[in-house]
N, C-alpha and C positions, 0 to 999 in steps of 0.2 A: 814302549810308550810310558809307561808307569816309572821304569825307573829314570828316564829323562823329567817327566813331571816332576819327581821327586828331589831332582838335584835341583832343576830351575827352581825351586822353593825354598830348597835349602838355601841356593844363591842368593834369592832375594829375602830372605830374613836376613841372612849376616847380610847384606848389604844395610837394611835397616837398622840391624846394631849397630853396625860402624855407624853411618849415619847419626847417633843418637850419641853415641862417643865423641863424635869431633864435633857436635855442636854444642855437647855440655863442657865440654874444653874452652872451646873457643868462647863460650858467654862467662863460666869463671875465668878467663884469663881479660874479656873485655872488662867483666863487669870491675876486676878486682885493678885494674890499670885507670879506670873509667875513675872510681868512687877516689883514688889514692893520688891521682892527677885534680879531681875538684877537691877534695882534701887540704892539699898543701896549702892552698889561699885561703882557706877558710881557717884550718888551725892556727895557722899563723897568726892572721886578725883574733881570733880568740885568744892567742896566749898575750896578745897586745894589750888586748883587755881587758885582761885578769890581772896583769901587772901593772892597768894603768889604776885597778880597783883596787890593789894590795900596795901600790909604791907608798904612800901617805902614811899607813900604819907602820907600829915597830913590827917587827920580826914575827915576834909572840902571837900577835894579835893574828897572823895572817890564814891560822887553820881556820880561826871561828869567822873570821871575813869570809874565807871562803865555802864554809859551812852555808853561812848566807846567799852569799851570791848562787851557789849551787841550786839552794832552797827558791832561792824568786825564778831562775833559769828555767828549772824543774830537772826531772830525772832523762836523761840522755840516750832514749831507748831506741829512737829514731831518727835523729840528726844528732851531729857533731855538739858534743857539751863535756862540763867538766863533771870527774868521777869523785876524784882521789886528789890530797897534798900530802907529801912525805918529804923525808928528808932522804940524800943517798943514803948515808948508812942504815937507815930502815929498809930500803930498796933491795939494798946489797944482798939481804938478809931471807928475801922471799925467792922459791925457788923458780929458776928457769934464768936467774941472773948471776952473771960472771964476771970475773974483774974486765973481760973486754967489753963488756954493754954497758958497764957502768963510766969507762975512761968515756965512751962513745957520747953518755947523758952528762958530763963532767963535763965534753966540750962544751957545751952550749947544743949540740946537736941534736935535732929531734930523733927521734930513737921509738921503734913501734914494733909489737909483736901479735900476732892475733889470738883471739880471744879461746880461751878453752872451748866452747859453748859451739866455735865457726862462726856465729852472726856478727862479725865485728872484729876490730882490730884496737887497739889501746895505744897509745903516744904519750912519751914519756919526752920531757925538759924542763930542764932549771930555767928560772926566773931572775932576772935582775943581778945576775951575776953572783948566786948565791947556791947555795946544797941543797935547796929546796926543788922539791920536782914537783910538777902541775901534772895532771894524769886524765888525757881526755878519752873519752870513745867515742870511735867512729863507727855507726852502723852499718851495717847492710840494707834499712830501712826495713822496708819490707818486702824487700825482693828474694831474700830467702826465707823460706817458710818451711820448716825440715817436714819431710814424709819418710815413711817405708822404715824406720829404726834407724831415722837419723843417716841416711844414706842419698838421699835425690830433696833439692828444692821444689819448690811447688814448681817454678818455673820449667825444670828437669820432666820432674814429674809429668806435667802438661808435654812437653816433647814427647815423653816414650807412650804416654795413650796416643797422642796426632802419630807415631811412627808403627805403634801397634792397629791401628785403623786402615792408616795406608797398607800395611802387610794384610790385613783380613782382608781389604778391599780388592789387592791384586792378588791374592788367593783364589779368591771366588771367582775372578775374571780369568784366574790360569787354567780353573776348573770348566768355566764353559770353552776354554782353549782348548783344555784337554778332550772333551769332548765332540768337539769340533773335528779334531786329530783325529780321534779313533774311528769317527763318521766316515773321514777323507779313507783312513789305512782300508776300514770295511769295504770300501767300495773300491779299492785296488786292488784288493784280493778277489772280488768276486771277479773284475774286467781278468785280473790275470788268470783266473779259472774259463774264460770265455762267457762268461754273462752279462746280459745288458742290459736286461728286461728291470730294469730299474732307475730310480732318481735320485741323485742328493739333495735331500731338502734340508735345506739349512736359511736359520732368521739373514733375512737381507740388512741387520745392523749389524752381521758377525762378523767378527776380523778374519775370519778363513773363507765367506759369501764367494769376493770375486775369483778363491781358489776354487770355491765348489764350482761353483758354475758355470768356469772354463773346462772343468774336469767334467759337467755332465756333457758339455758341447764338442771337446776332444772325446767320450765318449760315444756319443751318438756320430761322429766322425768316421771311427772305428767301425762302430757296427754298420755303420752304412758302407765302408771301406770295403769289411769284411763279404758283406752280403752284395756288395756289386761282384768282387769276386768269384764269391763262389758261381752266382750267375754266371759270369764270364766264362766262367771254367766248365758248366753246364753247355753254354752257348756254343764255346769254342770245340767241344768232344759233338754237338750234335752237327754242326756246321762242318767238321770235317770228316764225320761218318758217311754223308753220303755220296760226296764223290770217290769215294774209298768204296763204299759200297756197288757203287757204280761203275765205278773203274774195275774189281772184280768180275762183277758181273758181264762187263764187254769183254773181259779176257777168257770170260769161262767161254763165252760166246767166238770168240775168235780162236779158240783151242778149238772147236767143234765144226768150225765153216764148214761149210762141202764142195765151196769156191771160192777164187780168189775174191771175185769184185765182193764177196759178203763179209770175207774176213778182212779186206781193206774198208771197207764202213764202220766195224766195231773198230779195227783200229785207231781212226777218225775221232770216233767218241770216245773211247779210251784219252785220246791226246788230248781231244777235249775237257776231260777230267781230270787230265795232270796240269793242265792251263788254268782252270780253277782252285785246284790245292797249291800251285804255286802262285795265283793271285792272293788269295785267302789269306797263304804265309806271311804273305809282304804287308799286304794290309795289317795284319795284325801287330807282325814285328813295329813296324810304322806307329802305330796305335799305342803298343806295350812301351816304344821309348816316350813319344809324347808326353804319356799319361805319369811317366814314371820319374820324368825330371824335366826341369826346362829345359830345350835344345840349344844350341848356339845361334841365335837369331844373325844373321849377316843384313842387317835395316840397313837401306838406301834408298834414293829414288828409282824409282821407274816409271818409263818412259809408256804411257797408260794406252793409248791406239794399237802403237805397233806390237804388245805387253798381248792386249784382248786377240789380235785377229791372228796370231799364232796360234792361241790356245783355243780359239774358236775353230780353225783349219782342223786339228787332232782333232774335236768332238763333231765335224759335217764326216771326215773320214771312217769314224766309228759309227758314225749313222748309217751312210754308206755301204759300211763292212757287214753289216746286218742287216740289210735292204730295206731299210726307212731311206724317205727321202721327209729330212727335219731343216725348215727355215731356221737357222741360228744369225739373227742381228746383234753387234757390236753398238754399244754407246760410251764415247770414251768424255764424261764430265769434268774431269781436268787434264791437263796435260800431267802430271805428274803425281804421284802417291807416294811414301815413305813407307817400306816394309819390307820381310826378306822375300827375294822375286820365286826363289824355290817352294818354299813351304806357301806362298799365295798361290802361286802357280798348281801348286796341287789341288790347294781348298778350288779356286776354280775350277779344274778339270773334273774333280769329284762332283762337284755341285753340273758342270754341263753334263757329264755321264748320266746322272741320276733325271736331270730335266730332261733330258734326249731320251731315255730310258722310257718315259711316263707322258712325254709330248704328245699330241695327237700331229699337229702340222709346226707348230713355231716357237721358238725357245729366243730370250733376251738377257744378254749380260752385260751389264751396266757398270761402270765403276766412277764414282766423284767424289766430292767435300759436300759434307752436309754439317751447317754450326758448326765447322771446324774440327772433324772428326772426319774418316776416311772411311765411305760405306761401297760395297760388294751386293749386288741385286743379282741373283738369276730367276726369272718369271718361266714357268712355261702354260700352256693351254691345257694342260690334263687333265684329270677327272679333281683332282683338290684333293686336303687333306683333312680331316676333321679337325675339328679347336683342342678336342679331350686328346687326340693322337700327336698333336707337334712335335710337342715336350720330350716326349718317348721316344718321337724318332732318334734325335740325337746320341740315344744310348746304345754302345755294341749289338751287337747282330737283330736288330729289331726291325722288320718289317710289318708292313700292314696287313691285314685278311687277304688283302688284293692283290697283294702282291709278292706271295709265298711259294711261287713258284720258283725253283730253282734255276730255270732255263732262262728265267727274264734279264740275269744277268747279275753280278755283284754280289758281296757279302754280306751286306747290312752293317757295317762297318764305316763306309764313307760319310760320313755324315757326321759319327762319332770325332774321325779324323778332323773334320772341316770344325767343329767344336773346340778341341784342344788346341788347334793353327789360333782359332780367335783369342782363344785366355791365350795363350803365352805373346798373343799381340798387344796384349792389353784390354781384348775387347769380346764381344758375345757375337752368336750365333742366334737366329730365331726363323722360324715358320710363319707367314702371313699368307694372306689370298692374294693372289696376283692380278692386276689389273688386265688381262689374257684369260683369265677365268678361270687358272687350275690355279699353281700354287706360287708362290715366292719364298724362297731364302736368303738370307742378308746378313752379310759380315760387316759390323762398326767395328774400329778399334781405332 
């Protein structure tokens, strides 16, 4: 983390040199294009001028004319004025000048070099057809103003403190970055160690905020992921110990019989115990794909009467098989629902198993449109469900006080089941009081 800090820094200083490089280019190359383009019309007109103030005198006269005019003008420090008259061979004669600069001021041609000093450039041309040369400067004004040993204009100057500010300013901002980072890495080393028992606090104006805070909530994901698990894995070793255990036990008993008809009874319950761990398995299996990935949903209509009284026949037959005699009414409120007929078809059967299961005489499964949404109703009369217990039920092998008996049938499972069918429908699962007096469960999706 440190040595990435440390380059991202590195990066943006040289990005602010450069920065401060191509814009002190670019303003000497405007400024000096800028001043040399308004220049030309103005020096021009000044040499007009000076030759229309010199033409009347002789020759002789024309340094101390221009002595004058210089003197009323004033001195040339800060706009375009005249410096200097010479003649070329006085010209020729000062260094920095060649016989090519001098043919160049010979034509008539303006002729300019800048000033030793940088604040300015100097213009050199003859007059009125003659070896006299007029000698103007042109300033920089006061747009250069030397700093630092004669190396940056003020104007320069001013860029590298604005470019030195923004660098301090995203320094400090890289630093609460940085810190932000190391908060994030801390708490991925702890999750990766297996701890959870903690939060990311981080200011809600930070630029890493909506990372933390996804990371505390994938977090608490986790640990809750984790800790259903281990449950499960609790749940699943108790739930199948005891028809294991039981299944033992009728065989230690059926190795011992002293008759047949005793050892065809534990046999009986023995099968009976292999019927429950091979219920148990399937439920589970069932559960562990659900929960583990979406299924391939096969949505269609279904035909919602002849859909109910099938799956209502399987749970009178299972009543039946266990000597209840349970009233189960069909209500079919539309003819038609959108949804895969298998994984419905189950969430129903579980949900009649469970109300037939806990019925006293009469169980109701109901299927319509309600606001345009497709709801699943099974009522029965049984004793109810508490409000603090619903919720609960929904989760793997959880049963009530009342209902932890092993003989009464199921794994505590079904329900979980009837859960996952609704989310991968799109929709939930929920516990209410039934208008029959015990309980209701309900599939929207």
């Amino acid at each position: 983390m440190g040595k990435l800090f440390l380059k991202l820094w590195l990066l943006v200083l040289l990005a602010s040199l450069a920065s401060f490089q191509i814009q002190r280019f670019v303003f000497d190359w405007s400024m000096e294009k800028t001043v040399a383009s308004n220049s030309n019309e103005r020096f021009r007109r000044t040499y007009v001028m000076i030759e229309e103030v010199l033409a009347p005198f002789p020759k002789s006269e024309w340094p101390a004319r221009f002595a004058r005019l210089k003197e009323r003008v004033g001195s040339p420090e800060v706009y375009l004025g005249p410096l200097r008259i010479l003649t070329l061979a006085e010209l020729a004669k000062e260094d920095g000048f060649n016989a090519e600069n001098i043919a160049v001021i010979r034509s008539e041609k303006p002729y300019s070099r800048d000033l030793p000093n940088g604040l300015g450039y100097e213009i050199f041309q003859t007059i009125l057809g003659t070896d006299t040369v007029v000698v103007l400067k042109a300033p920089f004004a006061k747009q250069k103003t030397w700093f630092v040993f004669g190396i940056l204009t003020s104007t320069q100057f001013t860029w590298l403190v604005e470019s030195s500010m923004y660098a301090l300013v995203l320094y400090l901002w890289l630093r609460l970055f940085r810190r932000d980072m190391l908060t994030l890495e801390k708490a991925a080393n702890r999750v990766g160690e297996g701890r959870f028992d903690f939060h990311v606090d981080m200011r809600k104006g930070a630029a890493l905020y909506p990372l933390a805070d996804s990371f505390n909530k994938m977090k608490d994901r986790i640990s809750a992921l984790l800790g259903s698990h281990k449950n499960l894995t609790n749940a699943i070793s108790h739930e199948f110990r005891t028809p294991i255990t039981r299944l033992r036990f009728r065989h230690e008993l059926a190795m011992h019989a002293t008759n047949i008809e005793e050892k065809d009874k534990e046999l009986r319950l023995m099968n009976t115990a292999i019927d429950q761990l091979d219920d148990l398995s399937t439920e589970l299996l069932e559960y562990a794909r659900l929960d583990r990935e979406a299924p391939k949903l096969d949505v269609g209509p279904i035909d919602v009467e002849p859909w109910l009284n099938e799956i209502a026949d399987d749970a009178r037959e299972l009543a039946s098989a266990t000597g209840r005699e349970i009233q189960i009414d069909v209500f079919a409120d539309a003819d038609e629902i959108d949804g895969d007929y298998r994984y419905l078809s189950r969430a129903a059967t579980n949900l009649l198993q469970n109300a037939v299961r806990y019925a006293k005489q009469r169980v109701e499964l109901r299927v319509g449109m309600v606001d345009g949404k497709r709801t699943m109703h099974v009522d029965d009369d049984g004793a109810g469900i508490p409000i603090a217990e619903r919720d609960r039920l929904f989760e793997p092998f959880t049963r009530l006080d009342s209902a932890r008996d092993r003989q009464s049938g199921g794994a505590g499972i079904g329900l979980a089941i009837v859960k996952q069918i609704a989310f991968w429908h799109g929709g939930s699962a929920q516990i209410t009081e039934s208008k029959l007096g015990g309980t209701r469960v309900s599939l929207t999706w």
